[in-house]
KOLGU-4560 file (N, C-alpha, C; in nm, 3 decimals, padded with zeros to 5 digits):
<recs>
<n_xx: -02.834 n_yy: 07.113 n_zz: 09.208 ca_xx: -02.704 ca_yy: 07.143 ca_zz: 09.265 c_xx: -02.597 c_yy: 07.115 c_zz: 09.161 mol: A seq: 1 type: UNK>
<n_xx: -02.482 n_yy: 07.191 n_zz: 09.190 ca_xx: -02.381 ca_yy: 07.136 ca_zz: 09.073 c_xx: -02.300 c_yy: 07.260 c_zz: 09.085 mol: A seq: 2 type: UNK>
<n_xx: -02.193 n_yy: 07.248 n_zz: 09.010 ca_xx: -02.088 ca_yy: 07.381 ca_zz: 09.018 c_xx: -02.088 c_yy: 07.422 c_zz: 08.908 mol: A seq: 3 type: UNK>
<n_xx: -02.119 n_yy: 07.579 n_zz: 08.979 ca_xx: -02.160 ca_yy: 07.687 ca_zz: 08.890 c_xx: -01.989 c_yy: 07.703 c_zz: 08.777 mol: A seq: 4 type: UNK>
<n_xx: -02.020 n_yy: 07.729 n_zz: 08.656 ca_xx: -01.913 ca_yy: 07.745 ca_zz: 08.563 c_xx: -01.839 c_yy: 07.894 c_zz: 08.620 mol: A seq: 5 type: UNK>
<n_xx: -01.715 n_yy: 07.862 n_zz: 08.604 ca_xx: -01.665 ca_yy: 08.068 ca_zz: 08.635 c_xx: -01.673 c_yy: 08.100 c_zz: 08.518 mol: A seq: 6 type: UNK>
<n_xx: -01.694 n_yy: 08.097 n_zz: 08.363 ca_xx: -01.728 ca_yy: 08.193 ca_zz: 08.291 c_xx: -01.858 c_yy: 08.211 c_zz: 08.289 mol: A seq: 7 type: UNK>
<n_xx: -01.941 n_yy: 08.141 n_zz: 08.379 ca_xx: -02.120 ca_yy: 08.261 ca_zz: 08.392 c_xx: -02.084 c_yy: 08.344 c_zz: 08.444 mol: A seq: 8 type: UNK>
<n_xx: -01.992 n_yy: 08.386 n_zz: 08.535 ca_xx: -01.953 ca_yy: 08.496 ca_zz: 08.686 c_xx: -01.868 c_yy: 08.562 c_zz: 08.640 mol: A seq: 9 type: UNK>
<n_xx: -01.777 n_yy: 08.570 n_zz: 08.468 ca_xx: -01.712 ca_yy: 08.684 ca_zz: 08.451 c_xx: -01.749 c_yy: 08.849 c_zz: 08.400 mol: A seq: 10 type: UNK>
<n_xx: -01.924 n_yy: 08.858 n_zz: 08.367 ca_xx: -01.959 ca_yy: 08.989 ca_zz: 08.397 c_xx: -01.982 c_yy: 09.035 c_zz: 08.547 mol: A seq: 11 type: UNK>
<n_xx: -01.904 n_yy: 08.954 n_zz: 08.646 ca_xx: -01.991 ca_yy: 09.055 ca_zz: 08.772 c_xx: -01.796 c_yy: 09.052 c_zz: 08.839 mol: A seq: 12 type: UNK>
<n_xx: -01.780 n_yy: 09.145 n_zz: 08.881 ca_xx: -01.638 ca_yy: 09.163 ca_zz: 08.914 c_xx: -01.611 c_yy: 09.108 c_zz: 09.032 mol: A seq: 13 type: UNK>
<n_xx: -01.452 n_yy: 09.061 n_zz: 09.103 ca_xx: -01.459 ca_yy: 09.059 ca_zz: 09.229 c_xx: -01.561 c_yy: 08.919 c_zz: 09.289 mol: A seq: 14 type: UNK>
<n_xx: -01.561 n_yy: 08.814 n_zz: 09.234 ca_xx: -01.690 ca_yy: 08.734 ca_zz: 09.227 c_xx: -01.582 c_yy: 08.642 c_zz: 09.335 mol: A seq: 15 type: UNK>
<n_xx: -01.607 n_yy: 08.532 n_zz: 09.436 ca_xx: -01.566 ca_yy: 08.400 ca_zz: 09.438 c_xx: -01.624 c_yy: 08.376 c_zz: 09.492 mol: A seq: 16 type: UNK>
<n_xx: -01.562 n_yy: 08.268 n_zz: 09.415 ca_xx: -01.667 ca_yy: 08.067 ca_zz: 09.381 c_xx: -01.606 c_yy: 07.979 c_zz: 09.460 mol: A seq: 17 type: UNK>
<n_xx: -01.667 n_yy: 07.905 n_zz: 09.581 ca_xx: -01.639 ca_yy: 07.798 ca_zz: 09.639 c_xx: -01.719 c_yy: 07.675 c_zz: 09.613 mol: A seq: 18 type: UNK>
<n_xx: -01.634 n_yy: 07.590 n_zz: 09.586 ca_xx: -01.710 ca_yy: 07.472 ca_zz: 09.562 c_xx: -01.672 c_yy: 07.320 c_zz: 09.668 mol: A seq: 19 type: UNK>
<n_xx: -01.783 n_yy: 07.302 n_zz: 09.665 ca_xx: -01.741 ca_yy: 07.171 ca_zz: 09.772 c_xx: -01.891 c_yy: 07.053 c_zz: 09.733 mol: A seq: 20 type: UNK>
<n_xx: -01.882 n_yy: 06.959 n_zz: 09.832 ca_xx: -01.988 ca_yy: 06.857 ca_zz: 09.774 c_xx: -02.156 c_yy: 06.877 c_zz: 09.801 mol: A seq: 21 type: UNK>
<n_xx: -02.172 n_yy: 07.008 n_zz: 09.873 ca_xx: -02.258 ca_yy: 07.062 ca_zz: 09.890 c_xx: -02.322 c_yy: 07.202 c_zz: 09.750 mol: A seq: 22 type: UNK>
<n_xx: -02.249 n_yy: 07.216 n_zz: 09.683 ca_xx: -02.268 ca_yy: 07.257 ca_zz: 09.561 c_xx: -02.177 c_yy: 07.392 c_zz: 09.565 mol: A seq: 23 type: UNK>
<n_xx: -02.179 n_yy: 07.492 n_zz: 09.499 ca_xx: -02.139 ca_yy: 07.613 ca_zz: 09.479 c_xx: -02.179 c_yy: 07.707 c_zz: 09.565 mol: A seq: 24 type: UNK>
<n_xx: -02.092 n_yy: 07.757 n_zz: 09.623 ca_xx: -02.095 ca_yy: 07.924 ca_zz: 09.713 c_xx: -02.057 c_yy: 08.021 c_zz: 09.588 mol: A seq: 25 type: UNK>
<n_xx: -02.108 n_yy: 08.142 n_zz: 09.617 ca_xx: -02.099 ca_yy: 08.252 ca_zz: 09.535 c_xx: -02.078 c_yy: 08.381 c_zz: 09.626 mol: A seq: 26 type: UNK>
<n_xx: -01.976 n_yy: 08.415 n_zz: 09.625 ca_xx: -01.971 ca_yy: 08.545 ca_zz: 09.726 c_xx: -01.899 c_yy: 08.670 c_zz: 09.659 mol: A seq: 27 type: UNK>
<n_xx: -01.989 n_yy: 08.779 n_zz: 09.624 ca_xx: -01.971 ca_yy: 08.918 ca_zz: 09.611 c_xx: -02.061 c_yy: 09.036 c_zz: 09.626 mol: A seq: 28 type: UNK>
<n_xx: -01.983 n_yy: 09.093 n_zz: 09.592 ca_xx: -02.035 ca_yy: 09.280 ca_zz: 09.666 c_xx: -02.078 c_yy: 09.316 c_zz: 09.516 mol: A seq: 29 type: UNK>
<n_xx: -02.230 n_yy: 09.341 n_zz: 09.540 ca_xx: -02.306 ca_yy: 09.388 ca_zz: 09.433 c_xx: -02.289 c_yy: 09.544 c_zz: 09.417 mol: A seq: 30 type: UNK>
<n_xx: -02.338 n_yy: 09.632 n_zz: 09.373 ca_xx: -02.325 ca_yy: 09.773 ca_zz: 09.358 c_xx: -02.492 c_yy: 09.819 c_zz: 09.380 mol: A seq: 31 type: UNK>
<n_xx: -02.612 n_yy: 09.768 n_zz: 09.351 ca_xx: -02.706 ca_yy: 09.763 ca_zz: 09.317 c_xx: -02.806 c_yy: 09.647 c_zz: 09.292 mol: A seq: 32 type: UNK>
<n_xx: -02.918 n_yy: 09.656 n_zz: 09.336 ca_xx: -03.036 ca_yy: 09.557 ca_zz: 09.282 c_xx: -03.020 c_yy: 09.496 c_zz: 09.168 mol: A seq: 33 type: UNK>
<n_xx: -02.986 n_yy: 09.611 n_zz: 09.067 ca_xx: -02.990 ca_yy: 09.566 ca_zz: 08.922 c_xx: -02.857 c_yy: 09.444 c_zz: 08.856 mol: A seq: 34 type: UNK>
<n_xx: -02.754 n_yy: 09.456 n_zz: 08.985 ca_xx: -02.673 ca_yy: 09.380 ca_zz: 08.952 c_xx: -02.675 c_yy: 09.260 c_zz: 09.002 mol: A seq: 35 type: UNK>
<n_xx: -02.773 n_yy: 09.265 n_zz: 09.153 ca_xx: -02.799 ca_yy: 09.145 ca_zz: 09.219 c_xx: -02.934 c_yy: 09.079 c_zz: 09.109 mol: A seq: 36 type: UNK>
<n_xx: -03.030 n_yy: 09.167 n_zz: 09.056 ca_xx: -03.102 ca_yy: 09.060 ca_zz: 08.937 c_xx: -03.046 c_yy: 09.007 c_zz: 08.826 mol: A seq: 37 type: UNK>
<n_xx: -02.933 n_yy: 09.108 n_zz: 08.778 ca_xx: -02.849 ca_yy: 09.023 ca_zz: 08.664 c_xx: -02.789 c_yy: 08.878 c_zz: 08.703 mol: A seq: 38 type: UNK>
<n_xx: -02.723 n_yy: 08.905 n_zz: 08.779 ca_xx: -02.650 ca_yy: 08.757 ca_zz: 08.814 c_xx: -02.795 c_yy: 08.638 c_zz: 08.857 mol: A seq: 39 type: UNK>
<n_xx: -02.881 n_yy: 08.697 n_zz: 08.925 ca_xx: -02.963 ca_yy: 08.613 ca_zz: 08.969 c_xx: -03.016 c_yy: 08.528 c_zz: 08.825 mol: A seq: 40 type: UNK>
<n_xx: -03.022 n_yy: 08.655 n_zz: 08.729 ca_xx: -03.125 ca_yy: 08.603 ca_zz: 08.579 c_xx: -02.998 c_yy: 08.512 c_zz: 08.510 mol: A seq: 41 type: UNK>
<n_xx: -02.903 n_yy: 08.543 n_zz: 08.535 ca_xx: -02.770 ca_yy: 08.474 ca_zz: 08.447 c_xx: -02.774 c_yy: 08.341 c_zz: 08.535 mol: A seq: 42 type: UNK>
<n_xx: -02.772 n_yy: 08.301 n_zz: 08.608 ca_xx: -02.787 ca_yy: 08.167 ca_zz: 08.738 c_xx: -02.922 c_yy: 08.077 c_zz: 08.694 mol: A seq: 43 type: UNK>
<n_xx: -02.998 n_yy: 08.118 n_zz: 08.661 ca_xx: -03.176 ca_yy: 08.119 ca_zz: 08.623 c_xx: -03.143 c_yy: 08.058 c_zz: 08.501 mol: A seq: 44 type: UNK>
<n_xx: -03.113 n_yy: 08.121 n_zz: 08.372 ca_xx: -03.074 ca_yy: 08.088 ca_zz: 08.267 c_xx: -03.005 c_yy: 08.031 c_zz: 08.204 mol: A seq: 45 type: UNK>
<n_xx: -02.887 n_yy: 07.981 n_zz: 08.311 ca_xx: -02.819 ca_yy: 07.865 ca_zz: 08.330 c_xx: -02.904 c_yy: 07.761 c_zz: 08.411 mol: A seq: 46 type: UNK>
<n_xx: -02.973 n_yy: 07.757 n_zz: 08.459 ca_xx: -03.025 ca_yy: 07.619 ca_zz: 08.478 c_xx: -02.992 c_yy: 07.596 c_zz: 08.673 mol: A seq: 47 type: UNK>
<n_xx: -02.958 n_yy: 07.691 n_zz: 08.728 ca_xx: -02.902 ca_yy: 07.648 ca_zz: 08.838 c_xx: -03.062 c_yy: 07.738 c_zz: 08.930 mol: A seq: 48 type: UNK>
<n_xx: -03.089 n_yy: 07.594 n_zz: 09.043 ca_xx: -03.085 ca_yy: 07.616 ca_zz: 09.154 c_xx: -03.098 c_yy: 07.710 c_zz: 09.273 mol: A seq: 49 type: UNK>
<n_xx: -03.116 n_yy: 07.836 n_zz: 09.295 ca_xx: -03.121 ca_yy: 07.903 ca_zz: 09.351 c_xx: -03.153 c_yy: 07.850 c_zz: 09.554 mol: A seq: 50 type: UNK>
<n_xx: -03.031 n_yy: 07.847 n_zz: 09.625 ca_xx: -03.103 ca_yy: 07.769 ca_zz: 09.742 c_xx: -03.083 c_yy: 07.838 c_zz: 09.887 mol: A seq: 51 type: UNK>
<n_xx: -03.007 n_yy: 07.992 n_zz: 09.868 ca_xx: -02.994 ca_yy: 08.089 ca_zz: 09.977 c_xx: -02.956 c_yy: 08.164 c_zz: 09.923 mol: A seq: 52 type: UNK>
<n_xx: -03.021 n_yy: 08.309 n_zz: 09.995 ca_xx: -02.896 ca_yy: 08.431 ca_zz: 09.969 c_xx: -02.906 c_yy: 08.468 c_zz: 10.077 mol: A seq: 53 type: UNK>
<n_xx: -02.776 n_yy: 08.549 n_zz: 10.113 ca_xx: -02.758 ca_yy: 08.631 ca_zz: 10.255 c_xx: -02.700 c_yy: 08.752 c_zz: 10.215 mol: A seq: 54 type: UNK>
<n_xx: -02.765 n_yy: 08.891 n_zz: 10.290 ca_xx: -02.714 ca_yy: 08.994 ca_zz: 10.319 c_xx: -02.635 c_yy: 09.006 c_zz: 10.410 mol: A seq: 55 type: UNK>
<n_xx: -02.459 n_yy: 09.033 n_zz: 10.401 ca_xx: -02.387 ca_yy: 09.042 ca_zz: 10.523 c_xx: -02.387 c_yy: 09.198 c_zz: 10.572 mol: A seq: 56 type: UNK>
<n_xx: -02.346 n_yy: 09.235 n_zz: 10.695 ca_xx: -02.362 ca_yy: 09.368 ca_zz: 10.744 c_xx: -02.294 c_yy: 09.431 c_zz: 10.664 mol: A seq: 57 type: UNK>
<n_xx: -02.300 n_yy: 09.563 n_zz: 10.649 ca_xx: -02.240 ca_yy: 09.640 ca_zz: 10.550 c_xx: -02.101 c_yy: 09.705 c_zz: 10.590 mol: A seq: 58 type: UNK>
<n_xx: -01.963 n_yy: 09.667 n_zz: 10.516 ca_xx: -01.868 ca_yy: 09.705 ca_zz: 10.612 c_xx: -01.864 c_yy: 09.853 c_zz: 10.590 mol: A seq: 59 type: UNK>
<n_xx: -01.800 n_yy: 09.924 n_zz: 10.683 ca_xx: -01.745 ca_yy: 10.074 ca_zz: 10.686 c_xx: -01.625 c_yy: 10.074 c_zz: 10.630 mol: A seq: 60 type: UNK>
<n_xx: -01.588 n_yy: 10.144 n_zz: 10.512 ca_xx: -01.495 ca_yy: 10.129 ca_zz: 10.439 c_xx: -01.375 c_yy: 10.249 c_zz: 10.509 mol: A seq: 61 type: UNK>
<n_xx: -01.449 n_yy: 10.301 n_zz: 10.577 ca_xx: -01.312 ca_yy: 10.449 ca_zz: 10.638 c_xx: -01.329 c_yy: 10.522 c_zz: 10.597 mol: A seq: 62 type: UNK>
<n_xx: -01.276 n_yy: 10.634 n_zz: 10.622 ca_xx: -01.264 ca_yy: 10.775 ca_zz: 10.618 c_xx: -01.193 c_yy: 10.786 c_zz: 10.449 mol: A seq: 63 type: UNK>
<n_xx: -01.265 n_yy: 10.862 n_zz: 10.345 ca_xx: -01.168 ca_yy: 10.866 ca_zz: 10.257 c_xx: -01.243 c_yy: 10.773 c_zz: 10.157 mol: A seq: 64 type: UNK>
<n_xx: -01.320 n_yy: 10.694 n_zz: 10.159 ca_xx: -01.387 ca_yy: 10.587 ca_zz: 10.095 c_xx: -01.470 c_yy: 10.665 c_zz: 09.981 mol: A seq: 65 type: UNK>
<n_xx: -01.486 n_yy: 10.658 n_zz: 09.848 ca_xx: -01.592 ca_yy: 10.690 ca_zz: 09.776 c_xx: -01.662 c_yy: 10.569 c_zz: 09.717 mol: A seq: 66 type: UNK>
<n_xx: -01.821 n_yy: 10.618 n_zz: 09.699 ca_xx: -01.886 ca_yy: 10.501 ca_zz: 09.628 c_xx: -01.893 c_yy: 10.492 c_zz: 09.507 mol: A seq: 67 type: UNK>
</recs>
């Protein structure tokens, strides 16, 4: 456990970091697998912990939205 540095989290955009005495939250919107293994391998390679992940429901962005 320990708090994750914010310059490991400045290749992934849109990233935040909560920290409290329970260790580091990490909350963002991936684009892809490949970006959810990057950060995972960048976390790994730093030395950290891995101790949940959650998929939240996927919001509906509206009418007009591109991906």
């Amino acid at each position: 456990m320990g708090e994750v540095p914010g310059a490991l989290l400045e290749d992934f955009a849109g990233v935040e970091l909560l920290v409290d005495a329970a260790g580091s939250t990490i909350h963002v919107v991936l684009g892809d697998e490949a970006e959810l293994h990057g950060l995972l391998d960048a976390l790994s390679r730093s030395g950290f912990l891995l101790v949940d992940v959650r998929r939240e429901p996927q919001v509906d962005a509206g009418p007009g939205y591109d991906d």
